[in-house]
C-alpha positions as CSV (number, residue, x, y, z in Angstrom):
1,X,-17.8,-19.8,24.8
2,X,-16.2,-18.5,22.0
3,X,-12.6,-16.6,22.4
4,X,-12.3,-14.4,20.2
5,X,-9.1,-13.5,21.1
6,X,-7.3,-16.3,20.3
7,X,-9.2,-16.5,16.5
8,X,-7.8,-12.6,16.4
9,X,-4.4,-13.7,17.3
10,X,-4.8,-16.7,14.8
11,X,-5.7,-14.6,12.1
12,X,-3.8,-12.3,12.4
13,X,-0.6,-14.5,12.4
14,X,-1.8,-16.5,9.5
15,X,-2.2,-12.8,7.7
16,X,1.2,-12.4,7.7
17,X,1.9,-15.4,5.8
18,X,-0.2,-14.2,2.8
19,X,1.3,-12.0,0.1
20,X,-0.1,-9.0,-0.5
21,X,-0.9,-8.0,-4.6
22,X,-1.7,-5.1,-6.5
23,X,-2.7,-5.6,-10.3
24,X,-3.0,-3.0,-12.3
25,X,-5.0,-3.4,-15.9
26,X,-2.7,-2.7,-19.0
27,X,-5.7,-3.5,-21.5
28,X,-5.8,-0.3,-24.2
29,X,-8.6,1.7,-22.5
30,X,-6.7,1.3,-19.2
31,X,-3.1,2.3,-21.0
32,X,-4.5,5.5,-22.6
33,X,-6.1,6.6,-19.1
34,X,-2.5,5.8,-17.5
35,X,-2.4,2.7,-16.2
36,X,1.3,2.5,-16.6
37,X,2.2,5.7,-14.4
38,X,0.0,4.1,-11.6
39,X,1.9,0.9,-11.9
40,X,5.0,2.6,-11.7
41,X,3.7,4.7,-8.7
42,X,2.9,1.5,-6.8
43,X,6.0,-0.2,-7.8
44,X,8.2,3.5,-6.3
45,X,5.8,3.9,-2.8
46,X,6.2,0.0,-1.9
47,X,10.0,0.6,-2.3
48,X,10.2,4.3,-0.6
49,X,7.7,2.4,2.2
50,X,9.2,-0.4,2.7
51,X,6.4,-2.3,2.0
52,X,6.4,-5.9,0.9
53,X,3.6,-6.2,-2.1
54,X,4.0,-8.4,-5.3
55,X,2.5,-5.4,-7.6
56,X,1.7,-6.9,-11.2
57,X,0.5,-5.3,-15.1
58,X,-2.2,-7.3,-16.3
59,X,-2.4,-6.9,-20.0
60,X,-6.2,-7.3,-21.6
61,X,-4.9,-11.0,-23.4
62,X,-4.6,-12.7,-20.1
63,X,-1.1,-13.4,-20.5
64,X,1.3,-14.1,-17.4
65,X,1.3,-10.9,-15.7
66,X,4.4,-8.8,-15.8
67,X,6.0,-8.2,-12.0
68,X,7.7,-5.8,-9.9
69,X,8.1,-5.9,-6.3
């Protein structure tokens, strides 16, 4: 039988080992809709919350993101 409490337990432990991300596009289209004030939204709540999130600016190029967090 299958005990599925012990795979929640498992799963949930291993969860907290994964960093959590938020990316947010910083092509043009993306940048003239705002973009950059949601990035900077993100970046204040995870800091006013507490909350531990890598939150990255993907620009449309594919360059190395930029992060915050």
């Amino acid at each position: 039988m299958i005990d599925l409490g012990n795979i929640t337990r498992s799963v949930k432990k291993a969860g907290k080992n994964i960093t959590k991300r938020i990316i947010v596009c910083a092509g043009t289209g993306c940048v003239a809709s705002g973009s950059i004030k949601v990035f900077e939204s993100f970046v204040i709540a995870a800091k006013e919350l507490g909350i531990n999130v890598c939150v990255e600016l993907k620009e449309e190029n594919n360059e190395t993101p930029k992060t915050a967090g």
